[in-house]
Steps between C-alpha positions, in 0.01 A plus 500: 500500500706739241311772680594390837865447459462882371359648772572316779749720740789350531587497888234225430637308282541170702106518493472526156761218417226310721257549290658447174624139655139460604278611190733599195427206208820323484590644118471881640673442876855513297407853335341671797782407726719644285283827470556502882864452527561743227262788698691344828895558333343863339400574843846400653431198684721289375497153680091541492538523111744172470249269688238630307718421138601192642112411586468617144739246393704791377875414605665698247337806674520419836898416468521844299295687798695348768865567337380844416413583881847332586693708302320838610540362857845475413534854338330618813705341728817624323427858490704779668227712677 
């Protein structure tokens, strides 16, 4: 599964959460969704990586991915050009 989560690409991602809720032994579905959320917030796609932590029971990260996005938003949106 390891090697899945790897190389899966990630405009597929939905499909591979699938799977993991599907066939991932209960003791390794915490670890491999957080494998994909942390390739998902690498990649820039944010509020795909916070469901994934929070399927990974991971709060801590998925609070510190979301308020990191918000702020950049923010920064974005405050610009001058």
């Amino acid at each position: 599964m390891q090697t899945l989560v790897a190389s899966t690409e990630l405009h597929s991602w939905k499909g591979t959460l699938a799977i993991l809720c599907t066939y991932a032994k209960s003791e390794e579905f915490p670890v491999l969704c957080d494998f994909l959320a942390s390739r998902l917030e690498a990649a820039g796609d944010t509020r795909s990586a916070v469901l994934c932590y929070i399927c990974a029971g991971n709060i801590d990260k998925a609070v510190n991915a979301w308020v990191n996005a918000s702020i950049n938003k923010e920064y974005v949106r405050s610009a001058p050009w």
